[in-house]
C-alpha positions as a Markdown table, in Angstrom:
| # | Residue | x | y | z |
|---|---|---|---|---|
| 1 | Unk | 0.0 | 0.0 | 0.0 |
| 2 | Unk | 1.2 | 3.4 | -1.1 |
| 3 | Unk | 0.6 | 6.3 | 1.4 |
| 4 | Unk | 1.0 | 10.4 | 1.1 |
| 5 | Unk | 3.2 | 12.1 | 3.1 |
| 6 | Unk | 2.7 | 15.9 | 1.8 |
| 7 | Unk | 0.5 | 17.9 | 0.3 |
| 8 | Unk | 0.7 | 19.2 | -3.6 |
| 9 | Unk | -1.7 | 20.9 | -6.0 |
| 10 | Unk | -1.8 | 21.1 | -9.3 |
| 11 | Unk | -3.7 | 23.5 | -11.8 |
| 12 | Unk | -5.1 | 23.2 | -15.4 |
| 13 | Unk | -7.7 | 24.9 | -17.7 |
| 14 | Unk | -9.6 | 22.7 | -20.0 |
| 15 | Unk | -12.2 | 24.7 | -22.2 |
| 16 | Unk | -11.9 | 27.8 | -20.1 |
| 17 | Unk | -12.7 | 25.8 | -17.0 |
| 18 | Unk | -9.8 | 26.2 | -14.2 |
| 19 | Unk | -8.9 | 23.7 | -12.5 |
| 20 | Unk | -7.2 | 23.1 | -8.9 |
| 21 | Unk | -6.5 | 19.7 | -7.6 |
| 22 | Unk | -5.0 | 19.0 | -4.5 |
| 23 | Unk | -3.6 | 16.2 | -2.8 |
| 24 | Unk | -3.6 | 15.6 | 1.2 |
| 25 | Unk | -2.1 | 13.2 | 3.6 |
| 26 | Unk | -5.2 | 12.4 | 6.2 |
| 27 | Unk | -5.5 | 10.0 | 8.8 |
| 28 | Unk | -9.2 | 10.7 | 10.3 |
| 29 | Unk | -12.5 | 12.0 | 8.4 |
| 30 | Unk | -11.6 | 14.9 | 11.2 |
| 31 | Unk | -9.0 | 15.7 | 9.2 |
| 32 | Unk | -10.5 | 15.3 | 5.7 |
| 33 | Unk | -13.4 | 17.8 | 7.1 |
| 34 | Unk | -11.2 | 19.8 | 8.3 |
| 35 | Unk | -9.2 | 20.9 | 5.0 |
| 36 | Unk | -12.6 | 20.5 | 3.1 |
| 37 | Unk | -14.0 | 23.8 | 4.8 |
| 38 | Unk | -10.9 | 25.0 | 4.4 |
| 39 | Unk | -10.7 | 25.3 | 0.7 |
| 40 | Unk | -14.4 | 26.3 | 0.4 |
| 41 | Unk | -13.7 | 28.9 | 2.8 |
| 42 | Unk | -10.8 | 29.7 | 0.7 |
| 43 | Unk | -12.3 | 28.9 | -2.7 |
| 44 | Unk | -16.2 | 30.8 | -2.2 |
| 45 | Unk | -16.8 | 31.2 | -6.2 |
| 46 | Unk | -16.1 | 27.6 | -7.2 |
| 47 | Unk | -18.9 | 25.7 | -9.1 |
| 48 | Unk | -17.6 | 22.0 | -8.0 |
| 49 | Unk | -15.3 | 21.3 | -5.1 |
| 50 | Unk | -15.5 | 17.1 | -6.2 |
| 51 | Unk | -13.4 | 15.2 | -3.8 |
| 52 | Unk | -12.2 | 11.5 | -2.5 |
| 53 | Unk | -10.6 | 9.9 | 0.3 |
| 54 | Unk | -9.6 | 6.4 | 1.2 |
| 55 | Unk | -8.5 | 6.4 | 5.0 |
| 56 | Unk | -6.9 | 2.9 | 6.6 |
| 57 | Unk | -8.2 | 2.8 | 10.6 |
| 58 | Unk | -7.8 | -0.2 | 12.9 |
| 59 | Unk | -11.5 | -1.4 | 11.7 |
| 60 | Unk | -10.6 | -1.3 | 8.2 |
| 61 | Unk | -10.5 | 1.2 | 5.4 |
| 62 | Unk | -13.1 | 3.8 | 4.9 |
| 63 | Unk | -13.3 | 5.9 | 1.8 |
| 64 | Unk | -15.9 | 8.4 | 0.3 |
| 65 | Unk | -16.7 | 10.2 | -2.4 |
| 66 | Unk | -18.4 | 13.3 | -3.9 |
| 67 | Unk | -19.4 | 14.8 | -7.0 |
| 68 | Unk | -20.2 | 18.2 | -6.2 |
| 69 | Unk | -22.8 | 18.8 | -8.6 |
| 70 | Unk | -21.0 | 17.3 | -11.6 |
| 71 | Unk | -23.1 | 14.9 | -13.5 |
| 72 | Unk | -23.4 | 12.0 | -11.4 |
| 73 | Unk | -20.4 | 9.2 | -11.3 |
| 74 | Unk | -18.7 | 12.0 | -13.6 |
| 75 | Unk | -16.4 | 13.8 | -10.4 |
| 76 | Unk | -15.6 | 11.6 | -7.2 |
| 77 | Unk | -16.2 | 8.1 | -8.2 |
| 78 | Unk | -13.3 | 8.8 | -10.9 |
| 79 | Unk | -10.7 | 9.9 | -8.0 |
| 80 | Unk | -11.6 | 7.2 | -6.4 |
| 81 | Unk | -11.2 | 4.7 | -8.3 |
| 82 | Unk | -7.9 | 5.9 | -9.3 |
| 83 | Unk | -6.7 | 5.6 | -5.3 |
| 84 | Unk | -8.1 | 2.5 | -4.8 |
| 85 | Unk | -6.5 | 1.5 | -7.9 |
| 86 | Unk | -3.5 | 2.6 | -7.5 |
| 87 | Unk | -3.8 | 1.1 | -3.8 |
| 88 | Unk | -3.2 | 4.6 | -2.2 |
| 89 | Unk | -4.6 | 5.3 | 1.6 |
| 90 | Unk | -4.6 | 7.6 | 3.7 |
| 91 | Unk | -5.3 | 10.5 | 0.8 |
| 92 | Unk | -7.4 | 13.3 | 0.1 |
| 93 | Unk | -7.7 | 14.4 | -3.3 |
| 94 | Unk | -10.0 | 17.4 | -3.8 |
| 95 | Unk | -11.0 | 18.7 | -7.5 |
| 96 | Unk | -12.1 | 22.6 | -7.6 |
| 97 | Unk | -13.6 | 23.5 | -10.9 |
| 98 | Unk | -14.3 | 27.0 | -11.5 |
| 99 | Unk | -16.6 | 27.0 | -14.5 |
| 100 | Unk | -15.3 | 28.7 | -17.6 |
| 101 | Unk | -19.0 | 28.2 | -19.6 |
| 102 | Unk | -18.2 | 25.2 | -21.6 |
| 103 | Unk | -19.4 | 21.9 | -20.6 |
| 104 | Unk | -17.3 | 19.2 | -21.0 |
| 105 | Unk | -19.2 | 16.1 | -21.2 |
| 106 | Unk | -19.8 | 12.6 | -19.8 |
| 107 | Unk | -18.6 | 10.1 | -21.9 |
| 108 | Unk | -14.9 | 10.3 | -20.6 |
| 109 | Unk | -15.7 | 11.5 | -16.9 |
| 110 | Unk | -15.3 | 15.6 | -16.5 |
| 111 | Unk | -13.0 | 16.0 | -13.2 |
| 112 | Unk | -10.9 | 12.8 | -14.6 |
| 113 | Unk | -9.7 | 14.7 | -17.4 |
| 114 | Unk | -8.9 | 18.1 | -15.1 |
| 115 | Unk | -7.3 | 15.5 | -12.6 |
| 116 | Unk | -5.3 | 13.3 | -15.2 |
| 117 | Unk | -2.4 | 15.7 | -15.7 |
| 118 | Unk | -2.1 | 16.5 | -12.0 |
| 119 | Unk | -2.0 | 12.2 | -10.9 |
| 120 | Unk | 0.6 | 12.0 | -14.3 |
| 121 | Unk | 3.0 | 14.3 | -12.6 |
| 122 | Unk | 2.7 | 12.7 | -9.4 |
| 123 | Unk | 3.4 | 9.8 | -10.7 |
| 124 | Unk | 5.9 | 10.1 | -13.0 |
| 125 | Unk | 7.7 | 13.3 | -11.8 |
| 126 | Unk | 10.5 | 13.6 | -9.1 |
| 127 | Unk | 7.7 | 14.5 | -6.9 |
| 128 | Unk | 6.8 | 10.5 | -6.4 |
| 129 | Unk | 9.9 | 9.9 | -4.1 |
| 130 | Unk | 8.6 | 13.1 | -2.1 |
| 131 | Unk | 5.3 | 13.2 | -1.9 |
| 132 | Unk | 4.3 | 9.1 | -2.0 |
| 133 | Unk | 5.9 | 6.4 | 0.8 |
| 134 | Unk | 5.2 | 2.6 | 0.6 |
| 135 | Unk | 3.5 | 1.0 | 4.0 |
| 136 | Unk | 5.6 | -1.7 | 4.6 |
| 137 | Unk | 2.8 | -4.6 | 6.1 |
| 138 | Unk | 2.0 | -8.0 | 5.3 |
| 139 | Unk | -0.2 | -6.7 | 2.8 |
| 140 | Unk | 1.9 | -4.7 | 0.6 |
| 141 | Unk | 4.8 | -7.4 | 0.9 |
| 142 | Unk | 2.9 | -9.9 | -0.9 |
| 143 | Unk | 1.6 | -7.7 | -3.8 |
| 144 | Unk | 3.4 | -6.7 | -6.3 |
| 145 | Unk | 2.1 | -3.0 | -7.3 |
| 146 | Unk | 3.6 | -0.3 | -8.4 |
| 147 | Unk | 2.4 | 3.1 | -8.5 |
């Protein structure tokens, strides 16, 4: 299991749409709430603030998601299936789309696209040694994944 240990954001426009992604470490839905009414406190004139979270606590792993208004399945479901995918926890990956009057779409999911760039650079980027550790558990030594 991959974990984050610092935060990063990323930004993008996509048919006049900015976008602002942002990547947390979090350890409690405290936490998660916490820097959620943060950035809308910080971010009053966005149209979406879409988000995910995947969180590993002694009962298991807990995770959410939101679209924000975004056509349904089209925002947060996206993010999170790229965490659990990629077998991230403990993260908080928030998407804030302010609106630039073109609509994008369903039929490749909105916020993925806006989001794509910014989970590229993590990924492939000198960023990935800084910002992404490796849990070292019984779990992770027995799979073979790679972020």
């Amino acid at each position: 299991m991959f974990y984050i240990t610092e935060s990063y954001t990323f930004q993008d426009s996509i048919k006049k749409s900015r976008f602002i992604s942002v990547i947390f470490p979090c350890t409690s839905d405290q936490v998660v709430l916490h820097q959620l009414k943060t950035l809308q406190a910080e971010h009053p004139h966005a149209n979406h603030i879409a988000f995910a979270y995947r969180i590993k606590t002694n009962e298991g792993i807990i995770y959410r998601f939101h679209d924000a208004g975004e056509p349904t399945g089209t925002a947060g479901k996206p993010i999170f299936q790229y965490i659990e995918g990629k077998n991230i926890i403990n993260v908080f990956i928030v998407v804030i789309r302010y609106f630039g009057g073109v609509k994008l779409g369903v039929l490749r999911p909105t916020i993925f696209k806006a989001i794509h760039p910014f989970l590229f650079e993590v990924r492939q980027c000198r960023l990935t040694r800084a910002i992404i550790g490796r849990m070292h558990t019984e779990d992770s030594a027995r799979q073979n994944t790679r972020f």
